[in-house]
C-alpha positions in Angstrom: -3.4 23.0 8.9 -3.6 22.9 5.1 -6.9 22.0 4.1 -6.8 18.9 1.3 -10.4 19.3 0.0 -10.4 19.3 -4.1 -13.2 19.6 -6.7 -12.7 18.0 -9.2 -14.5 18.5 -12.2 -17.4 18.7 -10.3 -16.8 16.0 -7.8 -15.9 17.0 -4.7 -14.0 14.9 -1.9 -12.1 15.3 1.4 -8.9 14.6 0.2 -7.3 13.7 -3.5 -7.2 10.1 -2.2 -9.5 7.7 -4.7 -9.6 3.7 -5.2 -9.6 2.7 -8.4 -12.3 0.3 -9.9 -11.1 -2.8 -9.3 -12.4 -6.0 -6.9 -11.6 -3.5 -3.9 -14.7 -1.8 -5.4 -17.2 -4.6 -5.7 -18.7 -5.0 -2.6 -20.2 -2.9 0.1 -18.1 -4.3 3.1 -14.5 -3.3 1.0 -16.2 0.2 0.6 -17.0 0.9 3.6 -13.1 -0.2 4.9 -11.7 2.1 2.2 -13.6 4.9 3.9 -12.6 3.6 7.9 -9.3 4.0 7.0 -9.6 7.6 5.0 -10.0 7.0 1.3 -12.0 10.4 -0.1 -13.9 8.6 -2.7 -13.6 5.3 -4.6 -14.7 4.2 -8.7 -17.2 1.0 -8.7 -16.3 -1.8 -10.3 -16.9 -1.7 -13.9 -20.7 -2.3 -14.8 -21.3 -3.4 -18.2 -24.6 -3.2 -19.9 -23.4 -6.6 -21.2 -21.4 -9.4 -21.1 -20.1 -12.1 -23.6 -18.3 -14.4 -21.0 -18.1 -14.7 -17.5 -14.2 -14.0 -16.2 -12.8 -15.6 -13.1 -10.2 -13.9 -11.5 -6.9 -14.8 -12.8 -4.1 -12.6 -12.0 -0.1 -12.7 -12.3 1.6 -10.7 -9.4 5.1 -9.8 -8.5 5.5 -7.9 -6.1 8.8 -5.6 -7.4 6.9 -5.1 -11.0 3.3 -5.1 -10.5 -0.1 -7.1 -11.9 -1.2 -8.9 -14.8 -4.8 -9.3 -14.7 -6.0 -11.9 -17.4 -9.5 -12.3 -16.2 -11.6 -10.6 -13.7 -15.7 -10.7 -13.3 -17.5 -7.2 -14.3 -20.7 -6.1 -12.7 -24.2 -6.6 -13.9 -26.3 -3.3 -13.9 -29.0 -4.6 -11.4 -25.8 -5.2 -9.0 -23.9 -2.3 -9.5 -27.3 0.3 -8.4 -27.7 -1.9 -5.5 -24.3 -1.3 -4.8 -24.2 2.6 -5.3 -27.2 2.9 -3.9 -26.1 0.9 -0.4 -22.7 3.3 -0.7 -24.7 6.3 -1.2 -26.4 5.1 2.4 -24.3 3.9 4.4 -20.9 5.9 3.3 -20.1 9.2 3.0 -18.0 8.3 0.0 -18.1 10.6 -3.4 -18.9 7.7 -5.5 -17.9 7.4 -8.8 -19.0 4.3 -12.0 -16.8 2.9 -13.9 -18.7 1.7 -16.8 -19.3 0.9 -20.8 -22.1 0.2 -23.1 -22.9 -3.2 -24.9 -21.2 -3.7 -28.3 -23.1 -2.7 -31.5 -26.2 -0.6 -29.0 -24.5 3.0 -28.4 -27.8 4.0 -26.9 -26.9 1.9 -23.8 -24.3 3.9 -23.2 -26.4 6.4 -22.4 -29.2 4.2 -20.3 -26.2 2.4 -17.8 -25.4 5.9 -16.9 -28.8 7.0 -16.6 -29.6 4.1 -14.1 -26.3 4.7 -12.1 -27.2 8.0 -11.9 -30.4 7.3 -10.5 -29.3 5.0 -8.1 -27.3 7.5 -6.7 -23.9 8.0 -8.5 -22.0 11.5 -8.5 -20.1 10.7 -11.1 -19.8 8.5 -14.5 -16.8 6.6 -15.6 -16.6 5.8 -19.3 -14.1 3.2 -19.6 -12.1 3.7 -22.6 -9.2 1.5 -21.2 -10.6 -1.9 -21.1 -10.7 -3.4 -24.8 -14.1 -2.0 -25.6 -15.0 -3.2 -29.4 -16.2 0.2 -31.4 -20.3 0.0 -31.3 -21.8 -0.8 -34.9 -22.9 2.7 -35.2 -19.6 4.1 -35.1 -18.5 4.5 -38.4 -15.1 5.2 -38.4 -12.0 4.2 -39.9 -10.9 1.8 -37.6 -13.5 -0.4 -36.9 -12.9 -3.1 -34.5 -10.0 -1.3 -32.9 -10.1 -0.8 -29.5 -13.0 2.3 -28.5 -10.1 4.3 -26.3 -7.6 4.4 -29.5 -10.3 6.3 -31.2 -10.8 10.0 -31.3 -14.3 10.1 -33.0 -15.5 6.9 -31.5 -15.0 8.4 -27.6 -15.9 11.7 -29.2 -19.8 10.2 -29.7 -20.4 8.2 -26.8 -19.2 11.1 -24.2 -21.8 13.1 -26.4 -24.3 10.3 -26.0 -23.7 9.7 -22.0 -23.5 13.7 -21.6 -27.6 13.9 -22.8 -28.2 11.2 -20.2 -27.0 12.4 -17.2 -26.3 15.5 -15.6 -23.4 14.1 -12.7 -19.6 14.7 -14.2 -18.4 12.5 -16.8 -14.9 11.3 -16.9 -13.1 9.9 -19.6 -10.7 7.1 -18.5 -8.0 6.9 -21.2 -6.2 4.2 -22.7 -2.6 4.9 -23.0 -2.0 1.7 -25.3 -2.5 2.9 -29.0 -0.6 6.1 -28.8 -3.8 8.1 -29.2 -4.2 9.6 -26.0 -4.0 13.0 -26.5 -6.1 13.3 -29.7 -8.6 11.1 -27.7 -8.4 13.2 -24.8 -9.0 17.0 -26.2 -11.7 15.0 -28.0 -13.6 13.6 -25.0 -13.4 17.4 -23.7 -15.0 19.1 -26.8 -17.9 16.1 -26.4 -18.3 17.6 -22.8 -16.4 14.9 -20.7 -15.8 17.2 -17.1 -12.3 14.8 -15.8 -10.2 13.0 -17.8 -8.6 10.1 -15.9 -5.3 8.8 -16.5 -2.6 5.9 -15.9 -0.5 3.9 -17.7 -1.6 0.6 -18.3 -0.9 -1.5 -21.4 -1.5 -5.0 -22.5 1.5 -7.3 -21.0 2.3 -11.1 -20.5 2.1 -12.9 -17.0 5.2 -14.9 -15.8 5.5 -18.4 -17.4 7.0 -21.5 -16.9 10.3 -22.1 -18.5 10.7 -25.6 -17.5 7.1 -26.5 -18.7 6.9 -25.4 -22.3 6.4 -22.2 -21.5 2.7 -21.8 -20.1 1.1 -19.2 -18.6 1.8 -18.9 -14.6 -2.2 -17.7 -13.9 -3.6 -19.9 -10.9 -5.6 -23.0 -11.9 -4.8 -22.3 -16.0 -1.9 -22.9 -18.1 -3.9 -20.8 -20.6 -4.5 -16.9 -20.9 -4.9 -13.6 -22.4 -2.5 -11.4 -22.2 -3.8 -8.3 -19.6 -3.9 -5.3 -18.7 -0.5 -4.3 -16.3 -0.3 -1.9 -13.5 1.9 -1.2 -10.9 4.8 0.5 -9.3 6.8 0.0 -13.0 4.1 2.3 -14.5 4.3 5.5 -12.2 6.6 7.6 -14.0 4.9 6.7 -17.4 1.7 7.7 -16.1 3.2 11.1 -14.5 4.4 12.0 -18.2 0.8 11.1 -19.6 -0.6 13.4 -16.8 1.7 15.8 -17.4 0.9 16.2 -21.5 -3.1 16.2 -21.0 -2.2 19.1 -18.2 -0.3 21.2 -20.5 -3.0 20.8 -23.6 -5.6 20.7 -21.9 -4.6 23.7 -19.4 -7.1 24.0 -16.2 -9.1 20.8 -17.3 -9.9 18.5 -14.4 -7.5 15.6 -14.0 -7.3 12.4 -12.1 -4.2 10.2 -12.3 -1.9 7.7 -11.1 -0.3 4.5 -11.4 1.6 2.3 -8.9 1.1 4.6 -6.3 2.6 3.7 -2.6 3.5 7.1 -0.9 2.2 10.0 -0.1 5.3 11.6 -1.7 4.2 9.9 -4.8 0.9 11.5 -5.0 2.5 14.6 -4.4 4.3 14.5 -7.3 1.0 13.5 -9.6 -0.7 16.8 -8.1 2.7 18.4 -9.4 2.6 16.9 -12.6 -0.8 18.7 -12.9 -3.1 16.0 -11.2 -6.2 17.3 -8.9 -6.8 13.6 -7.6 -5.4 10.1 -7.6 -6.8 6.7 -8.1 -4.6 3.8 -6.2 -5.2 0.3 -6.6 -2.3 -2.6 -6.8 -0.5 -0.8 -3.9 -4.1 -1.9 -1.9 -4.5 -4.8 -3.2 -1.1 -6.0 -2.3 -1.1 -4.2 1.4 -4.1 -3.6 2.2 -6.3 -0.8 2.9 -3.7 0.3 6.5 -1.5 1.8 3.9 -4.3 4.5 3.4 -4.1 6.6 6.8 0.0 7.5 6.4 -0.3 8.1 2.8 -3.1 11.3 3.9 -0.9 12.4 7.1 2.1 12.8 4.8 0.3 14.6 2.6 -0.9 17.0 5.1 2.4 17.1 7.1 3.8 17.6 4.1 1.9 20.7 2.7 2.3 22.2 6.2 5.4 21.6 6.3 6.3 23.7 3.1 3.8 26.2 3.3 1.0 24.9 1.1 -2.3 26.0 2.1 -4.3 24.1 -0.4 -3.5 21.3 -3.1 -4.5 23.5 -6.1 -1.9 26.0 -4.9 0.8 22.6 -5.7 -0.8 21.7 -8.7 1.3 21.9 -12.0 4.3 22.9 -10.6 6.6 20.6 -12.3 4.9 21.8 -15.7 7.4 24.7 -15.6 10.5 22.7 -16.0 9.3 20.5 -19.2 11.0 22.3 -21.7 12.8 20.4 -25.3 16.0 19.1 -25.6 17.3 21.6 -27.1 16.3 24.0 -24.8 18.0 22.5 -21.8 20.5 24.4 -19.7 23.4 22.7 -18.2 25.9 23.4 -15.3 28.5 21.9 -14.6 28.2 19.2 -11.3 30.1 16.3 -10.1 29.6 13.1 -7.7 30.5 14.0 -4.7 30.5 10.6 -1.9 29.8 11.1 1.5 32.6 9.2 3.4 30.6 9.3 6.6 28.0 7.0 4.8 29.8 5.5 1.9 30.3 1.6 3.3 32.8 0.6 0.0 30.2 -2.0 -1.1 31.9 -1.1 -5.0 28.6 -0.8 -6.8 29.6 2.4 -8.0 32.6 1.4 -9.5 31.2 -1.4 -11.5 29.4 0.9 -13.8 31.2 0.7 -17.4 30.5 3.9 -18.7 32.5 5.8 -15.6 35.7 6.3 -15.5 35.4 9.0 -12.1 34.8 6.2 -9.5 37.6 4.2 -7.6 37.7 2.6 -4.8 40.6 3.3 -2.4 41.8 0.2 -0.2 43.5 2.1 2.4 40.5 3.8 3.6 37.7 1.7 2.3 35.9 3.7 0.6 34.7 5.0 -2.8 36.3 8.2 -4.2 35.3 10.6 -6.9 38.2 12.0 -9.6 36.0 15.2 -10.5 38.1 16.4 -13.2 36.8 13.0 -15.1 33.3 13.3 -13.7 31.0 13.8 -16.7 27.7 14.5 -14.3 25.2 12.3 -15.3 24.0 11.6 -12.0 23.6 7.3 -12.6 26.0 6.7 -9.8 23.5 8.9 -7.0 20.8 6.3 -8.0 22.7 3.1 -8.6 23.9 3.8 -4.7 21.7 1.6 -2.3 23.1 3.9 0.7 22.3 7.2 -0.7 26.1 8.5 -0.1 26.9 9.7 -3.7 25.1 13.4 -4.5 25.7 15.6 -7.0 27.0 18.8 -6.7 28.1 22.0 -8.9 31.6 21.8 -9.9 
């Protein structure tokens, strides 16, 4: 049986299989759940040293695109020890803290992580994602712009958190202001041990057309336009994944976004993930959809011949290559008439001229000779009866 144990950075779990800090994260009794039902470790809910408001939970969800998440209440400090210290207890969980500093006071940076460690942490989570405000004694450039946008500004307070504590620090980047590379080989020269990444950016909720247009969050008309995650952003994040793995080659590396399927996280690990974080996918389904997502994994790996997950990870790095580089044969649709159920859809596509569909037999049909091979009618098929093959 292959054996599904990673270290990552430092951390080490049964299985790549994380949640994400997020509400599922904020209380002992959802912890403890995520661990019945085979989650390997889980990020706390983002601690701040301090907080200018008090959010409510206000989110936007569909479930086809994902979450908008306007508002959403943080931790306190004294909370979030009691809280890794009752994990640390009662759970077997590696448990990881998501948290940031107050504005203008880098030094408390430094002291959250110091307590979390304490309370019994194994890792610290510095979350440059989340609009942090740059700390007065940054001086840089770009003052006031979001902390995770700025190489020197997450350069000095992964210095400052690394003199506090001794546990693995991870970086969690911000994908937003096309920064993330230069932030992330500067996090690792500052001695961050993981870098953590997924595509979220800044997106509007749903609104009302037929009433001028306001905001469809529960109980407000009003909002702030939040952070978005979910099954839209899983191919973004695998490309993120997969340009921190090449540049930063054999650096640990958590990832994922919109994550549903073990076959998903399989393709993270590829990409050149060690571990994933899931989140919406929970949220939406609940914490059952845990206990498949492992057994494919694992029936998965055995199935192929995989012993261990490091043996899988970065495989998909070899094909990246540039355009110009790309080699080409020659393929063409081919329809499986066996499956093919003339539904048309292929045939309404304007930019092929291959497709027909044939009356007598009811069925689609493929003119290779005008076949150009692009492959959009194998995806736009909902029966999966077109595949392409070499011409």
């Amino acid at each position: 049986m292959a054996n599904l144990s990673v270290n990552v950075g430092g951390l080490k779990m049964k299985n790549p299989v994380m949640i994400a800090s997020s509400p599922l994260t904020a209380k002992i009794e959802l912890l403890k759940e995520a661990e019945d039902n085979g989650a390997a470790a889980v990020s706390i809910k983002h601690a701040m040293m301090q907080q200018k408001f008090k959010a409510r939970p206000r989110w936007y969800f569909n479930r086809n695109i994902g979450i908008v998440v306007s508002g959403d209440p943080r931790l306190e400090p004294e909370y979030a020890c009691e809280l890794v210290a009752k994990a640390k207890r009662e759970t077997g969980l590696t448990i990881v803290c998501n948290m940031s500093g107050a504005p203008g006071r880098l030094e408390t940076w430094g002291q959250l992580a110091s307590m979390l460690e304490q309370a019994g942490a194994d890792g610290i989570e510095l979350n440059f994602n989340c609009p942090n405000l740059l700390s007065a004694e940054i001086k840089t450039a770009v003052q006031g712009a979001n902390l995770g946008a700025d190489p020197e500004a997450c350069s000095i307070v992964v210095a400052e958190v690394k003199k506090a504590v001794k546990i693995p620090i991870i970086a969690k980047l911000n994908t937003e202001g096309g920064m993330t590379m230069k932030v992330a080989k500067a996090c690792q020269e500052s001695g961050a041990d993981i870098m953590n990444i997924h595509a979220s950016f800044r997106a509007a909720p749903g609104i009302n057309i037929y009433d001028g247009g306001k905001f469809l969050f529960p109980g407000t008309s009003k909002g702030n336009f939040g952070g978005h995650t979910g099954v839209w952003s899983r191919m973004i994040t695998n490309r993120f994944i997969a340009d921190i793995a090449r540049a930063l080659p054999g650096h640990a590396l958590i990832g994922g976004s919109g994550l549903e399927k073990w076959d998903q996280i399989i393709e993270c690990i590829m990409f050149g993930a060690q571990s994933v974080q899931i989140c919406t996918s929970v949220l939406h389904k609940g914490f059952s959809i845990i206990p498949p997502i492992v057994k494919g994994i694992s029936d998965f790996m055995d199935r192929q011949g995989y012993e261990t997950l490091e043996s899988i990870r970065g495989l998909s790095l070899n094909y990246i290559t540039e355009p110009s580089q790309m080699e080409y044969s020659d393929v063409a649709a081919v329809i499986d008439t066996g499956v093919c159920t003339g539904c048309k859809l292929c045939t309404r596509m304007p930019t092929c001229i291959a497709i027909d569909y044939n009356e007598k037999v009811k069925k689609c049909e493929v003119t290779r000779e005008k076949c150009l091979g692009c492959g959009l009618c194998a995806g736009v098929c909902p029966n999966n009866a077109i595949s392409m093959k070499i011409a």
